[in-house]
FITORKE-922951 format. One record per residue: z, x, y of N, C-alpha, C in turn; residue in three letters. Coordinates in steps of 0.02 Angstrom, whole numbers, padded with zeros to 5 digits, always signed. Layout:
N
ZXYZXYZXYala ...
This chain:
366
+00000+00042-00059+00000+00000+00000+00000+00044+00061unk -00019+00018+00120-00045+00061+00165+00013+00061+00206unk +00039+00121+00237+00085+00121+00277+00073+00078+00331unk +00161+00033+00353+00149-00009+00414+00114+00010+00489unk +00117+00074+00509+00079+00101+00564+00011+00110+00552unk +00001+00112+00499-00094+00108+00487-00138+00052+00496unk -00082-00019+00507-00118-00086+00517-00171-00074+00576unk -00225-00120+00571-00249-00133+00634-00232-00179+00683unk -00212-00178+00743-00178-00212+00781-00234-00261+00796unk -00197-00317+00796-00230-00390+00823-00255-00390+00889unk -00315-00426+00874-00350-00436+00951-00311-00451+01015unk -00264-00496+01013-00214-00515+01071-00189-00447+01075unk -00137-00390+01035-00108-00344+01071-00163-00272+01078unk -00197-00274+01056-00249-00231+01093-00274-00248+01160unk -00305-00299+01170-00289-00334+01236-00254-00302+01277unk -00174-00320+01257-00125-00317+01285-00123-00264+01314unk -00114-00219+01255-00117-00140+01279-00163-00118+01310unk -00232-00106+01322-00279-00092+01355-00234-00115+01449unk -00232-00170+01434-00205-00208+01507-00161-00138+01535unk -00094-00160+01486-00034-00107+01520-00050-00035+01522unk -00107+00009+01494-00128+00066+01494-00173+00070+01593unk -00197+00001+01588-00229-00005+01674-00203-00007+01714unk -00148-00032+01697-00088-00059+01776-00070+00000+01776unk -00058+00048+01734-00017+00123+01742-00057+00156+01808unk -00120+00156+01791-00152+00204+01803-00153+00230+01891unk -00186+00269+01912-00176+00264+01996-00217+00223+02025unk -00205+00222+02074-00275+00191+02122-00324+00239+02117unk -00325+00285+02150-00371+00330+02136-00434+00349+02099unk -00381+00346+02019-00434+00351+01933-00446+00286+01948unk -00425+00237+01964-00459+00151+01977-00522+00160+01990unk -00521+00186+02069-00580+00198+02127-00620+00221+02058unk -00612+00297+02060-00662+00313+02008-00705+00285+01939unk -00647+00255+01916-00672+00220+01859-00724+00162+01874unk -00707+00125+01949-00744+00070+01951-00821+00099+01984unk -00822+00159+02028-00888+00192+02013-00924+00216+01960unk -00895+00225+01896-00923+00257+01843-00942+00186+01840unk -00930+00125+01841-00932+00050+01799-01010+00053+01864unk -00997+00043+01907-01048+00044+01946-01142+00085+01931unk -01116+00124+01927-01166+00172+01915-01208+00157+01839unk -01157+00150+01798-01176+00128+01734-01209+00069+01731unk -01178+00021+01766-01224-00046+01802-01280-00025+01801unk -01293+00011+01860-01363+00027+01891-01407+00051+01839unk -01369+00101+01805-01434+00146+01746-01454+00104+01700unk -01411+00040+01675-01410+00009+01626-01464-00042+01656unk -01474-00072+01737-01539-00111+01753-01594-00071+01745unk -01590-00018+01771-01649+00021+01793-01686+00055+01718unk -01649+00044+01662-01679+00059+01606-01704-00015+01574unk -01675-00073+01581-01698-00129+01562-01763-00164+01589unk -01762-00142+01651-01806-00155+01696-01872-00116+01694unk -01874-00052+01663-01934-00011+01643-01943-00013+01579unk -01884-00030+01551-01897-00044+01459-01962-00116+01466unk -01935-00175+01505-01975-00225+01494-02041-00227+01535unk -02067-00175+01586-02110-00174+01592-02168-00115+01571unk -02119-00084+01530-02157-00057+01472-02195-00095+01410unk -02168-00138+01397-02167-00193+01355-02228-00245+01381unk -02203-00267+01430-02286-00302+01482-02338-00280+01486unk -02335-00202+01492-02395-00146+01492-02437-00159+01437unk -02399-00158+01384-02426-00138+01302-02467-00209+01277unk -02429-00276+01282-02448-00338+01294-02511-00353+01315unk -02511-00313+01392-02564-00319+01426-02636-00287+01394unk -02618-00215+01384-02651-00195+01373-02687-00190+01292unk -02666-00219+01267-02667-00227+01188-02739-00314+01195unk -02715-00360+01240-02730-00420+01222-02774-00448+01289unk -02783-00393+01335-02818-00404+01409-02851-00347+01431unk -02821-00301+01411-02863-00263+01463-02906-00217+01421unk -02892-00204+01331-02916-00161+01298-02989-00188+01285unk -02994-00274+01284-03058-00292+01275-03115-00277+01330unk -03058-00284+01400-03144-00246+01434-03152-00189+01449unk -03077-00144+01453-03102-00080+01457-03150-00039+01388unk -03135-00073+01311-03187-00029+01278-03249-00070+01260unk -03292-00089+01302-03364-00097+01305-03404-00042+01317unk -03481-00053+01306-03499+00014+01337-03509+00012+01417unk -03510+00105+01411-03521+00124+01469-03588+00105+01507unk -03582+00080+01548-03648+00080+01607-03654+00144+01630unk -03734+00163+01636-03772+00208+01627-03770+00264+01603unk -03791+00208+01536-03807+00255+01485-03859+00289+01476unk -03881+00374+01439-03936+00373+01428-03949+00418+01376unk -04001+00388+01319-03999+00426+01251-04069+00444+01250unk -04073+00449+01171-04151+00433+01128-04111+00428+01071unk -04174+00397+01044-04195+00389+00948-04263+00426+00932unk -04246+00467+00909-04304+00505+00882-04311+00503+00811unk -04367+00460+00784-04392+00456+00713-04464+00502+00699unk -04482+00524+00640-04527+00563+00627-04567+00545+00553unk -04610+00569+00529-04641+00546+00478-04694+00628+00467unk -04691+00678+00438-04733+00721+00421-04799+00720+00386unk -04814+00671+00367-04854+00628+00320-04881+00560+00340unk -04894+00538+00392-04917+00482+00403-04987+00476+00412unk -05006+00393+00410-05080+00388+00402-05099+00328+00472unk -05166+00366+00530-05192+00327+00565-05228+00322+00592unk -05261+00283+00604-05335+00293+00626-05344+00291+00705unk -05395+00348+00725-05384+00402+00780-05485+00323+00811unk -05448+00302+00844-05494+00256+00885-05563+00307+00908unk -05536+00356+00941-05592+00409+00996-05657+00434+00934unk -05631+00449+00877-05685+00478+00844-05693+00423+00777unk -05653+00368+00778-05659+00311+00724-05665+00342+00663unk -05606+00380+00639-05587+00409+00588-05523+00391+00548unk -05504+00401+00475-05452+00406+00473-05403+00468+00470unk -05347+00478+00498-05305+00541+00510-05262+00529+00464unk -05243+00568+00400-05207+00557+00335-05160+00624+00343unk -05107+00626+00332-05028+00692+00322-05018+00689+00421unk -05026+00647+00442-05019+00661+00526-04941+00676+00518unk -04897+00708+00582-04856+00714+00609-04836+00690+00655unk -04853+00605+00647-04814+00557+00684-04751+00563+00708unk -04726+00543+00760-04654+00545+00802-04652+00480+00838unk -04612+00439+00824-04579+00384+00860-04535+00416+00915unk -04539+00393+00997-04473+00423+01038-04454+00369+01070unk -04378+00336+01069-04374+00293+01108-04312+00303+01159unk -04341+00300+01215-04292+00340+01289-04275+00273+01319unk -04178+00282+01319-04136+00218+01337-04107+00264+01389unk -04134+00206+01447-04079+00215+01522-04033+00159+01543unk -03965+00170+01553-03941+00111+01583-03945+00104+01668unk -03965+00062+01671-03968+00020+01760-03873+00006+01775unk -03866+00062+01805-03778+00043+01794-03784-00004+01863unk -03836-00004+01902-03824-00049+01972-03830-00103+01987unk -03862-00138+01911-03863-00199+01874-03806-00216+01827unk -03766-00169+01807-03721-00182+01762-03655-00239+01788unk -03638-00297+01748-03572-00318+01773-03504-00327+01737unk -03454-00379+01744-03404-00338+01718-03421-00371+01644unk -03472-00408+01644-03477-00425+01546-03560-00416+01531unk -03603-00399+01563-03677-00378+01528-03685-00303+01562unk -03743-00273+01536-03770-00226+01545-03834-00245+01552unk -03873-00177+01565-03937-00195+01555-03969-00103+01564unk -03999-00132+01503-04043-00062+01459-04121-00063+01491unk -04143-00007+01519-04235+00010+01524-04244+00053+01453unk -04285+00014+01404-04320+00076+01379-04383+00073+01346unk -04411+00139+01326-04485+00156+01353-04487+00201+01243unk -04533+00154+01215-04533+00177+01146-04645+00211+01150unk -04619+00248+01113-04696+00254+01101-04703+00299+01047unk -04766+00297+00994-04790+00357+00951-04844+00362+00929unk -04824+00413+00926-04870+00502+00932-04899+00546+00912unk -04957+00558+00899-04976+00632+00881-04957+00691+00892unk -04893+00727+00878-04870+00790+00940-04928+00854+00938unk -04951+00836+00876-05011+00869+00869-05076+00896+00895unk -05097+00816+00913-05164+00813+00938-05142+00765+01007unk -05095+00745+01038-05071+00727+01087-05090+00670+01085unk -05104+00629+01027-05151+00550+01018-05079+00507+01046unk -05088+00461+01064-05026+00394+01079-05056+00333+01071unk -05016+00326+01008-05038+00255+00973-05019+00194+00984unk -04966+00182+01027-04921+00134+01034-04882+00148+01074unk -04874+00094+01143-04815+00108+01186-04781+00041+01201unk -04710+00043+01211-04665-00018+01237-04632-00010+01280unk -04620-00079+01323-04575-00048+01370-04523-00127+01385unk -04458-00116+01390-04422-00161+01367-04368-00155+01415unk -04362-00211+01454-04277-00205+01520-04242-00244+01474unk -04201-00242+01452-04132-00273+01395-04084-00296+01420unk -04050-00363+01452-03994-00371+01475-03953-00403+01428unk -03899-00386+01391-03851-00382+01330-03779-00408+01350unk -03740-00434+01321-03676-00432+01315-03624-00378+01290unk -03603-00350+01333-03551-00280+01348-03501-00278+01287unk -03477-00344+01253-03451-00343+01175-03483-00345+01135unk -03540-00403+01131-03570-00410+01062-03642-00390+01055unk -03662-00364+01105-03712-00320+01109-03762-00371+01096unk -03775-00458+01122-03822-00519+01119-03861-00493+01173unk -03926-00518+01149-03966-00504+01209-03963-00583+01242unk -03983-00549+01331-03952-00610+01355-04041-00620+01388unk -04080-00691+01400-04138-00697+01407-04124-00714+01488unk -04118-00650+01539-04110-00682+01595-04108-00633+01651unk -04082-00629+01706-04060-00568+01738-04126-00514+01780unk -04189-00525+01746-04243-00488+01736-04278-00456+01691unk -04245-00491+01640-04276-00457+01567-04329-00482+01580unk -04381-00417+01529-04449-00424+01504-04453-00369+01461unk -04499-00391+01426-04532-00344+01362-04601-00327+01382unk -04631-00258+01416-04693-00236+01421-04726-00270+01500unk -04670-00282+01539-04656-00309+01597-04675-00397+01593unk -04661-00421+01550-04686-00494+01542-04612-00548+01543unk -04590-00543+01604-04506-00581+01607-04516-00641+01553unk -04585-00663+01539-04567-00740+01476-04572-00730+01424unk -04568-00679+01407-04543-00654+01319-04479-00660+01329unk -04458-00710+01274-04390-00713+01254-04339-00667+01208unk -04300-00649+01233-04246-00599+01199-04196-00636+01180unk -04177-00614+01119-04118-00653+01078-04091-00610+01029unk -04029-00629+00998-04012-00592+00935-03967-00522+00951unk -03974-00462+00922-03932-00408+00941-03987-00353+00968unk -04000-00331+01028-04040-00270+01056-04024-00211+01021unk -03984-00149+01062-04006-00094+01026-03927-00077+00984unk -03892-00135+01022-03810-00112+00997-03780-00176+00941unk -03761-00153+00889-03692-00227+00867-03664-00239+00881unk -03620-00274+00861-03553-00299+00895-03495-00244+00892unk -03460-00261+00919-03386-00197+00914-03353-00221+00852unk -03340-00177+00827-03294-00210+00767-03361-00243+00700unk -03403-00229+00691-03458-00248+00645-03444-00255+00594unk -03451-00310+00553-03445-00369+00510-03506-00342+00451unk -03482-00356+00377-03517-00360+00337-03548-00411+00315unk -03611-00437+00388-03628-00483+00377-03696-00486+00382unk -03727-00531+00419-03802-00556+00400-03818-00550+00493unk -03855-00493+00527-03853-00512+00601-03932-00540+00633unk -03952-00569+00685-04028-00559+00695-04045-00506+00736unk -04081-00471+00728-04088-00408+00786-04171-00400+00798unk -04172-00411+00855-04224-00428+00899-04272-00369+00891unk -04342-00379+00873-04388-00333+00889-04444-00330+00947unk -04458-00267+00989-04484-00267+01021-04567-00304+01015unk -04597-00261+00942-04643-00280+00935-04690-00353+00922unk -04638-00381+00880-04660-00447+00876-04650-00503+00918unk -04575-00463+00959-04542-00490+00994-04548-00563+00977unk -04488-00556+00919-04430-00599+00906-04394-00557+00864unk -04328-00607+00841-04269-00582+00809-04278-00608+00732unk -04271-00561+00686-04263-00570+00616-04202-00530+00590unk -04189-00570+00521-04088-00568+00500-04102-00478+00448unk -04069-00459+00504-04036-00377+00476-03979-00400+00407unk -03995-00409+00374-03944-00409+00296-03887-00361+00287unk -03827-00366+00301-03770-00328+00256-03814-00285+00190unk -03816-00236+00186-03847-00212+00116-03807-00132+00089unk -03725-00139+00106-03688-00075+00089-03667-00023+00102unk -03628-00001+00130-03597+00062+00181-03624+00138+00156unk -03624+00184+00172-03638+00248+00177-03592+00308+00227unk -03594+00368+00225-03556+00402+00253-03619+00451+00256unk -03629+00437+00337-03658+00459+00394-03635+00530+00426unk -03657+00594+00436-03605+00642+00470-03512+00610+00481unk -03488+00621+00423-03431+00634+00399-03413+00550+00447unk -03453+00484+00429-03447+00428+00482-03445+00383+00419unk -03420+00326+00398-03400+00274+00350-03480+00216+00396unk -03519+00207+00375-03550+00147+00425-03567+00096+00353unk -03599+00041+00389-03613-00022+00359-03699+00002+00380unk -03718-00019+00301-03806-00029+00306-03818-00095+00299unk -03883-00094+00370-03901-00178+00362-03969-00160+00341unk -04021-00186+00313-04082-00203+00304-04131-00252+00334unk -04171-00230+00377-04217-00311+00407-04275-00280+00369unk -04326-00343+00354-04392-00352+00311-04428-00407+00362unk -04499-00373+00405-04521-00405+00434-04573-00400+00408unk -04593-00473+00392-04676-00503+00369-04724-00464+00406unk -04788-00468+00375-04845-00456+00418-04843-00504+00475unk -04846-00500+00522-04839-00550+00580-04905-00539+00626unk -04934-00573+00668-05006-00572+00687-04971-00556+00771unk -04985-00493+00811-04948-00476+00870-05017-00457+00934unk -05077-00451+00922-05113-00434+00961-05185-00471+00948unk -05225-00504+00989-05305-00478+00976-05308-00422+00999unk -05397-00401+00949-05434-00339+00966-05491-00349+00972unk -05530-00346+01040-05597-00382+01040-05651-00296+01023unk -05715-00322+01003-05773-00265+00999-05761-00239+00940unk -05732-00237+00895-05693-00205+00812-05751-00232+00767unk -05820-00161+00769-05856-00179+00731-05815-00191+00624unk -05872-00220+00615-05843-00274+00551-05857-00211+00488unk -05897-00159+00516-05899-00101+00464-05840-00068+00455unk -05791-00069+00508-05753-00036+00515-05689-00060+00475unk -05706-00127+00466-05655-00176+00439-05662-00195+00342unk -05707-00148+00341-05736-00135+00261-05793-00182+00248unk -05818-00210+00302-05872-00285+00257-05935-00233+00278unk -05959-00226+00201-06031-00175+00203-06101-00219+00218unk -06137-00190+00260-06171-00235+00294-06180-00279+00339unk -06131-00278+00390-06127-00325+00427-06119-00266+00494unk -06162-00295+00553-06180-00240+00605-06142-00278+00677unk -06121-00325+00663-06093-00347+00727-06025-00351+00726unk -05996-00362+00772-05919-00344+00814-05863-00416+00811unk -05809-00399+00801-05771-00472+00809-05719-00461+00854unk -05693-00505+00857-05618-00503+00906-05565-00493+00813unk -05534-00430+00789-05488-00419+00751-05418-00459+00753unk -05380-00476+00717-05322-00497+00751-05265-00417+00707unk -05224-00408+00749-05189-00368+00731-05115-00387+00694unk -05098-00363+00659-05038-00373+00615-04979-00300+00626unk -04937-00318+00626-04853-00263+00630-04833-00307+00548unk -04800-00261+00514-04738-00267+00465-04695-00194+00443unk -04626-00210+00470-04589-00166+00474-04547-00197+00389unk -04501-00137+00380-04421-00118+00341-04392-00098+00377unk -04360-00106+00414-04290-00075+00450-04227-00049+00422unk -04205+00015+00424-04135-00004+00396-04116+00050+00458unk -04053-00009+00475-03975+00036+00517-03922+00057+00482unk -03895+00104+00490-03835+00121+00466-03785+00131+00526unk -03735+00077+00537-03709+00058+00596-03617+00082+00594unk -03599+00112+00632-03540+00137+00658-03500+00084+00664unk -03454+00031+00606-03440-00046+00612-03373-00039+00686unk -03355+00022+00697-03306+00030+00753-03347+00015+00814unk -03374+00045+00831-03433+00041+00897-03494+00001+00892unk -03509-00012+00847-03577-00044+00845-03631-00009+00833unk -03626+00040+00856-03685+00119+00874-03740+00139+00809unk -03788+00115+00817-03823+00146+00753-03841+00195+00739unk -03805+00242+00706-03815+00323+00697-03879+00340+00670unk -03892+00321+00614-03978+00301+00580-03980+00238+00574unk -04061+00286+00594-04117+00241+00576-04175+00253+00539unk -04225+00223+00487-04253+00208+00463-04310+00151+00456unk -04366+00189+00486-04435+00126+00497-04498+00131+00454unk -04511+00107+00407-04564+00104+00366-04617+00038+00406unk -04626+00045+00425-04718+00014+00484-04779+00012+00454unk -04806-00036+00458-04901-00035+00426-04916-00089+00475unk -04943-00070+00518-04991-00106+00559-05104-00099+00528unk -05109-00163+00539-05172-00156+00513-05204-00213+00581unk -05270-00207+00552-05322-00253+00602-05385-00307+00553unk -05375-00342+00546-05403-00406+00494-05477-00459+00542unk -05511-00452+00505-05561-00483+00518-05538-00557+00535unk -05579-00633+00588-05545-00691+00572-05555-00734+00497unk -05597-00695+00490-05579-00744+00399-05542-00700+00377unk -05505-00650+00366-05453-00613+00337-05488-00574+00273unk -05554-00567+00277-05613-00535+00236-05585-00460+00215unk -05598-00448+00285-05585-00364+00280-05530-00320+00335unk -05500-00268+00310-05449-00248+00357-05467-00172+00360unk -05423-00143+00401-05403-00080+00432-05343-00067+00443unk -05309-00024+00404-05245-00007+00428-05229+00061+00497unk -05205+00023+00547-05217+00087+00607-05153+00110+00599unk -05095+00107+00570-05046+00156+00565-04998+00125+00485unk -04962+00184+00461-04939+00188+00402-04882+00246+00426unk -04844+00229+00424-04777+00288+00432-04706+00282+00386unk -04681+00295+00351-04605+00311+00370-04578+00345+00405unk -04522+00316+00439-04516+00349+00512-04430+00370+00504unk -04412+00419+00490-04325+00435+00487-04302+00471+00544unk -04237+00458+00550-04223+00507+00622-04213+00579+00602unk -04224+00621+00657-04226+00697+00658-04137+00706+00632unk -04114+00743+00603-04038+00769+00604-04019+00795+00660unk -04061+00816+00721-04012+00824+00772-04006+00768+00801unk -04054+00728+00813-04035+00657+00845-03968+00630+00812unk -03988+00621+00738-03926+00577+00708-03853+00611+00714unk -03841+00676+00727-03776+00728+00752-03770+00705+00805unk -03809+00691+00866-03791+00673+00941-03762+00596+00921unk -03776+00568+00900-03760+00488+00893-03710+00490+00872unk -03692+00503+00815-03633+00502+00777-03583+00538+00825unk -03594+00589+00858-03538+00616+00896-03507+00588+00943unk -03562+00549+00987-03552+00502+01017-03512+00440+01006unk -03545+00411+00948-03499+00348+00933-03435+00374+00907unk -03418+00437+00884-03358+00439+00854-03313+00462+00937unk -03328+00479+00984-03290+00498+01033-03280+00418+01068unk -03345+00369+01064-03316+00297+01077-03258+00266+01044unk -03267+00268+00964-03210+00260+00919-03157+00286+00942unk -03139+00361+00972-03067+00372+01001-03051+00356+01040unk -03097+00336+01090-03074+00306+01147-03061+00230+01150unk -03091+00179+01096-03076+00115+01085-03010+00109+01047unk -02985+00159+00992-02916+00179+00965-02864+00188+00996unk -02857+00239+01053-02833+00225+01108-02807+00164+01155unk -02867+00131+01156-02844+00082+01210-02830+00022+01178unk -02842+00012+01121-02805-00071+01076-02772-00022+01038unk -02739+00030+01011-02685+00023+00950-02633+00073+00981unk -02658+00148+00989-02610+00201+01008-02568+00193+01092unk -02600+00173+01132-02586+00141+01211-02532+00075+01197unk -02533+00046+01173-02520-00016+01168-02419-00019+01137unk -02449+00037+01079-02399+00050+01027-02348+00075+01039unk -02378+00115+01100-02324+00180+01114-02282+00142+01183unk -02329+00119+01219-02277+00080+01271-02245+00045+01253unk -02246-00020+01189-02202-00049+01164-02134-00027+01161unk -02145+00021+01101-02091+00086+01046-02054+00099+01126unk -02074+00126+01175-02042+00140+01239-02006+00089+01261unk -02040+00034+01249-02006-00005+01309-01944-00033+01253unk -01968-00053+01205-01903-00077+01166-01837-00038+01128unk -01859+00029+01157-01816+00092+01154-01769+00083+01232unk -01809+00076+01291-01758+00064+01342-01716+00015+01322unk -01750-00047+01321-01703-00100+01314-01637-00100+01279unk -01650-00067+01239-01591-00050+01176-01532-00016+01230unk -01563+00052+01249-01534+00107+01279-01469+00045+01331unk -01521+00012+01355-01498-00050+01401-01407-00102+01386unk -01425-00096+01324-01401-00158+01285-01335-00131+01272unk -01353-00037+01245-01289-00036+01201-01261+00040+01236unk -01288+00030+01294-01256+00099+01353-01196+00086+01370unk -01123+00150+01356-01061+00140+01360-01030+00099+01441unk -01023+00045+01434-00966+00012+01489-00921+00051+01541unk -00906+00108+01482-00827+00127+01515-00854+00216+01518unk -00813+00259+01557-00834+00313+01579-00775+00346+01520unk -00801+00409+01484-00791+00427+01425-00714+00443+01442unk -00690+00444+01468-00606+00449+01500-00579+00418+01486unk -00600+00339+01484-00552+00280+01496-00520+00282+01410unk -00457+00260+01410-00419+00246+01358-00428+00224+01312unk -00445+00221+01236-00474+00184+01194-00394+00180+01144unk -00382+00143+01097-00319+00142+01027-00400+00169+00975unk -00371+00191+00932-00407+00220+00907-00393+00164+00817unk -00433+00162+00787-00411+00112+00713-00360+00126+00678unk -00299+00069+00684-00257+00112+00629-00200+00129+00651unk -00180+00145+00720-00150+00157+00748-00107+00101+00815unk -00051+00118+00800+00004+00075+00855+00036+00101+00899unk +00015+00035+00945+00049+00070+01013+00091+00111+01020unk +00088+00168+01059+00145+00203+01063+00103+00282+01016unk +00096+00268+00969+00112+00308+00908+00035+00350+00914unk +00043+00399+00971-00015+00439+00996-00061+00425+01052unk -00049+00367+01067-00089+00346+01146-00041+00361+01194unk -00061+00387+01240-00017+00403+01308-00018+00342+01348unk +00051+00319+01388+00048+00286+01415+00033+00300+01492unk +00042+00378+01493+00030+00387+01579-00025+00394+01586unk -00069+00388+01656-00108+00381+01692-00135+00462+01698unk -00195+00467+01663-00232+00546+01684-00228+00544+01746unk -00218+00618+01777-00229+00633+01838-00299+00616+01854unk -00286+00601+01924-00363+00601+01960-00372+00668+01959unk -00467+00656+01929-00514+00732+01952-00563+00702+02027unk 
């Protein structure tokens, strides 16, 4: 059994005692003590008060402000450079066919940051390819893009045009996905046919040391141009000496391999056969045949890029957010359970009875 002085004294005479340990004391250690109470006051607001607007910060910035600060940047400016060492096309000037060509796709993106607002953008860019060879240029586009700054929608308005024609309609996803990209089914708009066909979810890959999502688009032969004067020899019908209006055909394979953090398509991949068809669909000409892959330094600049977007979108929704929290609900605490009394003041210690090791006199004033 525990010796009688080891009890813990009841709430009423602890009380008690605390009391008669105060009345002892001087005026003086009073004064002082009630400045330590003071001061402690103060540190104890002034940490509650930055604890919780640490806390507001993180709130804020987690659920307001991270969505518009990580959009892209206005004025931007890249390329996509695709290539084909082996491609097949027919060279108009000497009405030949050109077979193993060294085709090059280049497509040069500028952003109009003086058009940009706080939720669209808007992209100039200028695609064309090439003979680097023989300096032939087979194909050129030219495309003003005004998009949505999250989901990377093209928006049909603002001054868009495709090949300066403001009434071509733009729709679907331009040159970016959405943030945060979905293993899903997207439409992504082509210049050439200009319209949008569904890019397919078709399986992730690891891109320069990058995790992305591959989509797949499959575009039909689609009918995109007349071609008037296109003698019919040219079009394989033997014997026939006169000229037609051709209609021209595009059919692409697309595949992206997309950065699902940023949207950013690190590769790309264009398999293209454009041909030219008689109007009874008799006889054809194919004027280009490529697979078209990006150069490895292009696809290194991209990827570097989107992965320095990725740190900076990490940043501003998870690590920013997290850390002001952890702060602020660290003050608050600090707040909550910061000592009352200035480490001087008199405590009974557990266990112990009055008298029996607590002093009853009054420390000198320091």
């Amino acid at each position: 059994m525990a010796h009688p002085e080891e009890q813990p004294l009841p709430p009423l005479a602890r009380v008690a005692h605390r009391a008669r340990v105060a009345l002892r004391r001087t005026p003086a250690a009073l004064r002082h003590d009630l400045g330590d109470l003071r001061r402690a006051r103060t540190l104890r607001c002034v940490l509650a008060g930055i604890g919780a607007f640490l806390i507001a910060t993180g709130l804020m910035l987690r659920f307001y402000a991270a969505p518009l600060l990580i959009l892209d940047v206005p004025g931007y400016y890249g390329k996509q450079v695709l290539t084909d060492p082996h491609a097949t096309y027919f060279n108009q000037a000497k009405l030949t066919m050109v077979r193993n060509a060294p085709l090059s796709y280049v497509n040069t993106i500028r952003g109009d940051s003086s058009a940009a607002t706080g939720s669209t953008d808007t992209w100039d860019s200028y695609a064309y390819l090439w003979d680097p060879k023989t300096g032939e240029r087979l194909e050129n586009t030219y495309q003003r893009a005004v998009f949505n700054r999250h989901t990377g929608q093209l928006l049909d308005c603002c001054g868009a045009s495709v090949n300066d024609d403001p009434n071509v309609r733009q729709y679907g996803q331009g040159n970016l996905f959405p943030l945060g990209t979905q293993k899903t089914t997207y439409q992504v708009y082509d210049v050439n046919t200009e319209r949008a066909w569904p890019a397919r979810f078709s399986g992730t890959a690891v891109v320069d040391g990058i995790l992305t999502y591959k989509f797949t688009q499959h575009i039909p032969a689609t009918q995109v141009q007349k071609v008037p004067n296109i003698p019919m020899s040219l079009l394989g019908i033997p014997g026939a000496s006169y000229t037609v209006t051709a209609n021209r055909t595009y059919q692409a394979t697309s595949t992206f391999w997309v950065d699902p953090r940023t949207g950013i398509p690190i590769d790309v991949e264009e398999k293209v056969t454009s041909q030219l068809h008689d109007p009874s669909d008799i006889g054809s000409l194919t004027v280009v045949s490529a697979d078209l892959k990006m150069t490895p330094s292009n696809q290194a600049s991209l990827a570097a890029y989107s992965g320095d977007r990725a740190s900076q979108i990490t940043l501003l929704r998870l690590i920013g957010p997290l850390v002001a929290l952890v702060l602020g609900v660290l003050l608050l605490l600090a707040a909550v359970f910061w000592p009352r009394l200035r480490p001087g003041w008199p405590r009974l210690r557990p266990g112990r009875a009055p008298g029996s090791g607590v002093s009853g006199s009054a420390p000198s004033p320091r």
